[in-house]
C-alpha positions as a printed Julia matrix, in Angstrom:
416×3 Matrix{Float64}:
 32.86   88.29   2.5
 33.95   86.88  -1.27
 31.38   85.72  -3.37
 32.4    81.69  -3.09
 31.35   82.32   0.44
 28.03   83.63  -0.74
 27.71   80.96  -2.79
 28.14   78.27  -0.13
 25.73   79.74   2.78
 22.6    79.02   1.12
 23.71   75.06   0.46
 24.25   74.89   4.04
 20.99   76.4    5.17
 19.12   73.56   2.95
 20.99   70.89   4.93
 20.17   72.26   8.52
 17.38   72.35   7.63
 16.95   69.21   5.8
 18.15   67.48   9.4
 15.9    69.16  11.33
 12.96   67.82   8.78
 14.53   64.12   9.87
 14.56   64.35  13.44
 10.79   65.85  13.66
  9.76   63.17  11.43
 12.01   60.33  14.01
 10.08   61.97  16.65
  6.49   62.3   15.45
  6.99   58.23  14.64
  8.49   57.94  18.17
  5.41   59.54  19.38
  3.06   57.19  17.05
  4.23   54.27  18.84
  3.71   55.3   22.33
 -0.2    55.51  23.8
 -2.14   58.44  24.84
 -0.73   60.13  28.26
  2.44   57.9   28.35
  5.76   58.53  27.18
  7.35   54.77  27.17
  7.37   52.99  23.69
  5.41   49.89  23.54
  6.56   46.44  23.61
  5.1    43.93  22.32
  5.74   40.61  24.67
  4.57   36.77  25.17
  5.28   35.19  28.71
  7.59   32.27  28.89
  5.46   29.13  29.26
  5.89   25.29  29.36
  4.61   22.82  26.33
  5.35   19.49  24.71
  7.04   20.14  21.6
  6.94   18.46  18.55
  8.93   18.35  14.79
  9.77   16.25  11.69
 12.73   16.15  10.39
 13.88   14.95   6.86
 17.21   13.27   6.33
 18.97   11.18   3.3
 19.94    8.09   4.18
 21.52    5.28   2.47
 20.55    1.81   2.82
 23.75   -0.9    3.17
 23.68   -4.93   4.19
 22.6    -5.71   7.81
 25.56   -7.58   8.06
 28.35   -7.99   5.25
 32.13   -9.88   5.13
 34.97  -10.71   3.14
 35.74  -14.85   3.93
 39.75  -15.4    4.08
 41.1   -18.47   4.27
 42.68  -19.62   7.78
 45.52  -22.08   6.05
 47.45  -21.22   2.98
 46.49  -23.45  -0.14
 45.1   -23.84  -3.71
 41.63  -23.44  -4.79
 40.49  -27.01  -5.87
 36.9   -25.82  -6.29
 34.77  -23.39  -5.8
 30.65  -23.2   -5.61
 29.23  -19.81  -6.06
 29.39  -16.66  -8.05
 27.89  -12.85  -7.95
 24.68  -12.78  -7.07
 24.07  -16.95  -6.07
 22.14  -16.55  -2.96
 23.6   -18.72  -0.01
 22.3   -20.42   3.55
 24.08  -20.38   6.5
 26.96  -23.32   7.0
 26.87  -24.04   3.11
 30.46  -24.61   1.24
 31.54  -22.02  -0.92
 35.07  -22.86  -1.9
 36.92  -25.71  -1.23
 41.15  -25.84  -0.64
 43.6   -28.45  -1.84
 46.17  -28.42   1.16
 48.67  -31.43   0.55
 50.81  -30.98   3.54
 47.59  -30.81   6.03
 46.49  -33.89   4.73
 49.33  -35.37   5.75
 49.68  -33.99   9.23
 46.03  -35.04   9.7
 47.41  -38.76   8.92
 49.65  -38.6   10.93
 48.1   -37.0   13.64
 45.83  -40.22  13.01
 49.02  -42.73  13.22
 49.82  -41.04  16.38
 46.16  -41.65  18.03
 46.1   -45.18  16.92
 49.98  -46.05  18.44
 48.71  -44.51  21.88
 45.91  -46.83  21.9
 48.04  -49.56  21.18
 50.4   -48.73  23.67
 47.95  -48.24  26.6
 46.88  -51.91  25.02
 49.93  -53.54  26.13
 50.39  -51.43  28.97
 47.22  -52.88  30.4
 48.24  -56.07  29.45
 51.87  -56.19  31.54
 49.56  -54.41  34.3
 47.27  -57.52  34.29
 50.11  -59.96  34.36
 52.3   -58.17  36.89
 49.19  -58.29  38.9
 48.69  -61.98  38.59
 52.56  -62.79  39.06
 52.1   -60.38  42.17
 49.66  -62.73  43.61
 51.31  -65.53  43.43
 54.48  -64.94  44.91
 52.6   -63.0   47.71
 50.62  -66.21  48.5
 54.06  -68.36  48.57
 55.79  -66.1   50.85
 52.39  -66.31  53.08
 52.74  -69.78  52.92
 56.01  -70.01  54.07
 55.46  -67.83  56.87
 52.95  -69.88  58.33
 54.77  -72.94  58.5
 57.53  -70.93  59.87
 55.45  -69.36  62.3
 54.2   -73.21  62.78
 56.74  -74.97  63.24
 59.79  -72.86  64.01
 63.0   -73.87  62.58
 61.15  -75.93  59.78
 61.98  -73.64  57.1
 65.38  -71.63  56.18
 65.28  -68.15  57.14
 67.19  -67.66  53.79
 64.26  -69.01  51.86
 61.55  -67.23  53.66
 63.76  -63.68  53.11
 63.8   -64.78  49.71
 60.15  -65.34  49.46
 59.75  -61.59  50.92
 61.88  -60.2   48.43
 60.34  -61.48  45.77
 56.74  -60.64  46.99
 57.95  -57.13  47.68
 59.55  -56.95  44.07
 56.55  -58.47  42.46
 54.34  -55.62  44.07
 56.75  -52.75  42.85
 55.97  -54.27  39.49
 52.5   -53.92  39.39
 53.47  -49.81  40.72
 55.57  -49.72  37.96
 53.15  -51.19  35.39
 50.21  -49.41  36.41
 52.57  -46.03  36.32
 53.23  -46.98  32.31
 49.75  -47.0   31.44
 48.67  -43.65  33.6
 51.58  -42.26  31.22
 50.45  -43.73  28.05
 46.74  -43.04  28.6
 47.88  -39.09  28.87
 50.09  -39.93  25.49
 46.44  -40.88  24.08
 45.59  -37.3   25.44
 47.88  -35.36  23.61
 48.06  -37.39  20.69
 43.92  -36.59  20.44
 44.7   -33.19  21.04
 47.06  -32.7   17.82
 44.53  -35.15  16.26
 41.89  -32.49  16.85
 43.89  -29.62  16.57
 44.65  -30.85  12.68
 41.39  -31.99  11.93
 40.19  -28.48  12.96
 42.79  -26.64  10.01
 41.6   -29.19   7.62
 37.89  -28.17   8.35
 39.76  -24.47   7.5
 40.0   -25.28   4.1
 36.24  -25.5    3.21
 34.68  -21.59   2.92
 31.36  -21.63   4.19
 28.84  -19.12   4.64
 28.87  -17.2    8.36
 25.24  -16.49   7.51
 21.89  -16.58   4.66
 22.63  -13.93   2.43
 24.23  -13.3   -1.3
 27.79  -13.47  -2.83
 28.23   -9.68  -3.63
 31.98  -10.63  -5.08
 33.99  -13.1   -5.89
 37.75  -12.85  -5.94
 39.23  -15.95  -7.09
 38.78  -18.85  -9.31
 39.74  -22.55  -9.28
 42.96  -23.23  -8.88
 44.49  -19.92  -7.71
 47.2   -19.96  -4.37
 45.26  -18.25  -1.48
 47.41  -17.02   1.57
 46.32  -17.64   5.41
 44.74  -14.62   6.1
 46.22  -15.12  10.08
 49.6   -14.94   9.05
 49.37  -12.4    5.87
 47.77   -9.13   6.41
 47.72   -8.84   2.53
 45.5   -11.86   1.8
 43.07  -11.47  -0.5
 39.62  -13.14   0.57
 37.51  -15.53  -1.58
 34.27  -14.09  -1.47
 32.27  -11.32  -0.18
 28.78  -12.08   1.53
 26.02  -10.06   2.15
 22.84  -10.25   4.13
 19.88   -8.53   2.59
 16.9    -9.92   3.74
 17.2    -7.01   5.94
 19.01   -3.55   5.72
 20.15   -1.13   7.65
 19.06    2.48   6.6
 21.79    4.56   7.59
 20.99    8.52   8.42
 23.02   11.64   9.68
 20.99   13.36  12.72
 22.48   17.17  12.8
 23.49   17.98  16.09
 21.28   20.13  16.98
 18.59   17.6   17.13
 20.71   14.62  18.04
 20.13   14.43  21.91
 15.93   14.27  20.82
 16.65   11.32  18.76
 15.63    7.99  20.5
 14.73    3.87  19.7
 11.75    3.6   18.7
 11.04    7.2   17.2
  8.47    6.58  14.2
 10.25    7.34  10.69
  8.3     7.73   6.95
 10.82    6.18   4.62
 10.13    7.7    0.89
 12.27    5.5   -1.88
 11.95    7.26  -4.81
 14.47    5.05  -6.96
 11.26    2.36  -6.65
  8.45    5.27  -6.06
  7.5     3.7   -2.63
  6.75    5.26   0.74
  7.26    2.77   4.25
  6.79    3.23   7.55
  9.75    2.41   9.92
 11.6     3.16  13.58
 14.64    4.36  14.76
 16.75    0.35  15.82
 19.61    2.14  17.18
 21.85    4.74  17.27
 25.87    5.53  17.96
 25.29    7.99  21.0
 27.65   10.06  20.11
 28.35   12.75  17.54
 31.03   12.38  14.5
 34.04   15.05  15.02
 34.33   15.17  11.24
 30.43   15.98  10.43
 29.11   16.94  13.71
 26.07   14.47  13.11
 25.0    11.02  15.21
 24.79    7.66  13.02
 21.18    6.85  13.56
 19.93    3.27  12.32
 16.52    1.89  10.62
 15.96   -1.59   9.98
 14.19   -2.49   7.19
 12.45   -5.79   6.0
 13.76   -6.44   2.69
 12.36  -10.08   1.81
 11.16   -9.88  -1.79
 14.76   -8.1   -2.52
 13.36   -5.22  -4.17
 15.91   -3.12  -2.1
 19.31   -2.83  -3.11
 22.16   -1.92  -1.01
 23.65    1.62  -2.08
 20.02    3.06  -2.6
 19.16    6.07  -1.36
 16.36    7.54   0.88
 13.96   10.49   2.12
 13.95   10.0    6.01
 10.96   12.08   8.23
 11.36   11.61  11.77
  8.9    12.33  14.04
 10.96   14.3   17.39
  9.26   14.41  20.19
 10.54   16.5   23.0
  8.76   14.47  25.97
  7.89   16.25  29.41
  7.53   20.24  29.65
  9.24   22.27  27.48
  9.93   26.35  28.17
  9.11   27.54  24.77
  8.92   31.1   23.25
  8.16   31.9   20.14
 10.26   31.84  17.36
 10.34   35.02  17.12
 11.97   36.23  20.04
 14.95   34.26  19.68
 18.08   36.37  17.93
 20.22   34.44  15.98
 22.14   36.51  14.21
 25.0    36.84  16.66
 27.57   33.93  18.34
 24.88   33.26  20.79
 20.94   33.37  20.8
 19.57   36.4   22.46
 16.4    37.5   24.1
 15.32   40.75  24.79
 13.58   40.27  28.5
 11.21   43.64  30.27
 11.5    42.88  34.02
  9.64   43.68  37.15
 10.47   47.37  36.76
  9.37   47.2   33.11
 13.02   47.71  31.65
 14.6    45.99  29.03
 17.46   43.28  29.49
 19.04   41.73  27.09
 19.33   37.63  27.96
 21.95   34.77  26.18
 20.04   31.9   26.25
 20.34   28.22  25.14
 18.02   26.86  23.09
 17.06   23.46  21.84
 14.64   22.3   19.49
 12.27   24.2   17.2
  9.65   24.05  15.3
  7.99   26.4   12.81
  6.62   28.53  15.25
  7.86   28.18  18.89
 11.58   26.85  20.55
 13.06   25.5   23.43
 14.73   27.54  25.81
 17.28   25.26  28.34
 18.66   27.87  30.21
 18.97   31.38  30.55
 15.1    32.11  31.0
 12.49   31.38  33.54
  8.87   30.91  33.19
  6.43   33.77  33.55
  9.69   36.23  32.42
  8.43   38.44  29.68
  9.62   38.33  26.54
  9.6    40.83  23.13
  8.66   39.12  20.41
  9.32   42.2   17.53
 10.76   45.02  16.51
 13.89   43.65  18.69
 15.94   46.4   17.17
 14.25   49.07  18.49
 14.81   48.57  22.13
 18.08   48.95  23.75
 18.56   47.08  27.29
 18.04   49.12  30.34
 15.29   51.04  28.23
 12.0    51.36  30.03
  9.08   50.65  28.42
  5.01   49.96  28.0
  4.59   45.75  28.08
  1.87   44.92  25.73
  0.75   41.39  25.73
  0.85   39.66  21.85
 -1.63   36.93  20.59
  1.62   35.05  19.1
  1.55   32.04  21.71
 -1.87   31.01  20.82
 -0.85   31.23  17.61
  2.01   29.89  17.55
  0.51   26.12  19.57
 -2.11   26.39  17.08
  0.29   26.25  14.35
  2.39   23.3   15.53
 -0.66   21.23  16.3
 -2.14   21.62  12.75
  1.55   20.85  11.61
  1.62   17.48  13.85
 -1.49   16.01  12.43
């Protein structure tokens, strides 16, 4: 044996024997754990049970106009005159603007003319009606005349004149038909004619701007005199004005999605503003039901009452919501939920007191206990520390914690 050999079997004698040191130190800690007489290492567990559980949870929101719009013009024309500007507050059906429209005006006229020469026409109508009618009744009382004599005295009058007196009585009758078929016409000319009358009149009323609603001009786009385009026929318009309505506001808030589907009307919300240093109390109005692909939140809605104006559109918001999971909840606590993998895990001791390892689904939390939807039944046992130590299919000693007490004595003192 050369001395470098020498040399080396002492270092390797300290490091057996270093490793041996270890493992009797694993096992006398091993040992610790376990009670008198048994051999199984203890784990400490809480029974699955059912409660109602409640959270908060605190959102920025932004508050924006309860209802806002840019006013287009409907017809093409210049600005003759126009009412408002930033900040003029505005009721419902007044003018804003006014459009000079020189070639409406004159279809409206017209449209006018037309009315007037259907009237006039059903006029005389009625008129050659009246005396076809009267000119009817006389030749039908001649012929009748006739007749009887003839019928009298046979042979006392010409059977050309009484064919004659028939034919005219006959044409006289088609007459009135043809009179009273002229008016019916001309009284459906008045129709139409009112119809275009109406239909002008209507694009004429286009011209004045008014206000959809009570609110404030947030902008205003044009001045007197400028060329507006119809904004039906040009997709590039520009509007007039823009109106707001801020008497009330919407407060606007992301909901996460975790706690979306707990969300609901009427869910009581603490609103702190701390632009004005203020702190209302509000509820959830409404809500988009459905999640945003690009955030993976749910639009929730507050209204808020916003009389005096002291709010301001654009301002920004501290949002509490109260979430209330109603009915019986399975919880567990907190604790003995793994997160740190693709899926929550808990570690489960069964009937035979072995371990098995459970992916759940879980839903919401608060500081001390969560929902479990699925994947765990209530009564199953559950470890609530040291979830590293236990491997699944390990048997072991079930020993009961104190954590579920508390745990719902925790979350009440955190709901009051």
């Amino acid at each position: 044996m050369n001395a470098a050999a020498r040399v080396r079997r002492p270092a390797f004698g300290r490091i057996t024997l270093l490793w041996c040191t270890l493992i009797a130190l694993c096992g006398c800690n091993r040992t610790a754990q376990r009670p008198a007489g048994s051999t199984n290492p203890i784990a400490p567990v809480v029974a699955a049970s059912r409660a109602t559980l409640a959270n908060t949870l605190t959102v920025a929101g932004e508050f924006i106009p309860y209802q806002e719009v840019e006013l287009h013009a409907k017809v093409a024309g210049y600005i003759r005159s126009i009412h408002v500007d930033i900040g003029d507050k505005v009721k419902q059906g007044e003018v804003l603007a006014v459009l000079d429209v020189p070639e409406l005006q004159a279809q409206v006229q017209g449209a006018q003319a037309g009315v007037q020469q259907s009237q006039a026409e059903i006029l005389r109508a009625t008129n050659e009606v009246t005396r076809d009618e009267a000119n009817y009744a006389a030749l039908h009382a001649a012929a009748m005349r006739l007749q009887q004599a003839s019928d009298a005295r046979p042979g006392l009058i010409a059977q050309q004149e009484l064919d004659d007196a028939h034919a005219k009585d006959e044409a006289a009758a088609a007459q009135v038909d043809a009179a009273k078929s002229a008016l019916s016409a001309m009284q459906q000319q008045l129709g139409v004619s009112q119809a275009q009358q109406k239909q002008v009149s209507t694009m004429e009323d286009y011209s004045r701007i008014v206000a959809p609603f009570t609110g404030v001009v947030t902008w205003r786009y044009a001045d007197t005199g400028a060329l507006i385009q119809a904004g039906t026929s040009n997709a590039a318009s520009a509007p007039v004005v823009k109106v707001a309505q801020t008497s009330t506001l919407r407060l606007r808030l992301p909901v996460p999605e975790a706690v979306a589907p707990f969300v609901h009307d009427g869910d009581a919300a603490t609103i702190r503003i701390d632009a004005l240093g203020r702190t209302i109390s509000g509820k959830v109005t409404r809500s988009t039901d459905e999640l945003d692909m690009s955030t993976r939140s749910m639009q929730v809605e507050v209204d808020v009452p916003n009389a005096d104006g002291s709010l301001t559109p654009g301002m920004y918001a501290q949002v509490t919501l109260n979430i209330t999971r109603t009915g019986n909840a399975l919880v567990v606590p907190i604790q003995a939920v793994d997160n740190s993998g693709p899926q929550p895990v808990v570690l489960v001791v069964d009937a035979q007191s072995r371990v098995e390892r459970r992916v759940v689904q879980t839903g919401i939390a608060t500081a001390n206990r969560i929902e479990v939807l699925s994947g765990l039944s209530e009564g199953e046992q559950v470890i609530v520390a040291n979830q590293a130590s236990f491997h699944p299919g390990e048997l072991v000693t079930a020993k009961h914690s104190a954590m579920t007490a508390a745990g719902a004595a925790g979350d009440a003192a955190e709901g009051q």
